[in-house]
Residue, then its C-alpha position, 0 to 999 in steps of 0.5 A: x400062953x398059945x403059941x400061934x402058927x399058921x400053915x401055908x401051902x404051895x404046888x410044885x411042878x417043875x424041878x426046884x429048890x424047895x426051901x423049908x424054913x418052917x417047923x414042919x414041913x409036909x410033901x405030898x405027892x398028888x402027881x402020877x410020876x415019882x417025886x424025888x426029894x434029895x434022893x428020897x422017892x415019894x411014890x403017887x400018893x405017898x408023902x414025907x414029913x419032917x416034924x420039929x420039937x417047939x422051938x426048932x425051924x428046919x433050914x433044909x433047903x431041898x433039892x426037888x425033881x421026878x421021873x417018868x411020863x405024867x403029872x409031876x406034881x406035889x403039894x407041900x405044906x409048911x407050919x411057920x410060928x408067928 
């Protein structure tokens, strides 16, 4: 049997929690400033990933912010199972 899953995808802006609660959790940085991700650096046009193994749901709730002048923006994309 197939196990269903959809994607869902939001923008971030400002400096926030960014709650996981998926099996993998994708950000990319589209902005022109640095993202920072629990003190991890996310560079313009890099991003993070954090996959899980069938089964597992990451419950990390991130602490998110940026630095510099510019377009603070990130993209994050999370697989949730039905």
């Amino acid at each position: 049997m197939l196990t269903q899953f959809y994607e869902y995808f939001q923008l971030y802006n400002t400096p926030q929690e960014v709650r996981s609660e998926c099996n993998a959790l994708t950000v990319v940085n589209i902005g022109t400033t640095t993202a920072i991700l629990d003190g991890l650096e996310i560079a313009p046009g890099a991003q993070y990933v954090s996959t899980g193994n069938e089964n597992e749901i990451n419950m990390t709730r991130y602490r998110l912010s940026f630095t510099g002048a510019g377009n603070d923006i990130v993209l994050v994309i999370r697989k949730i199972y039905k």
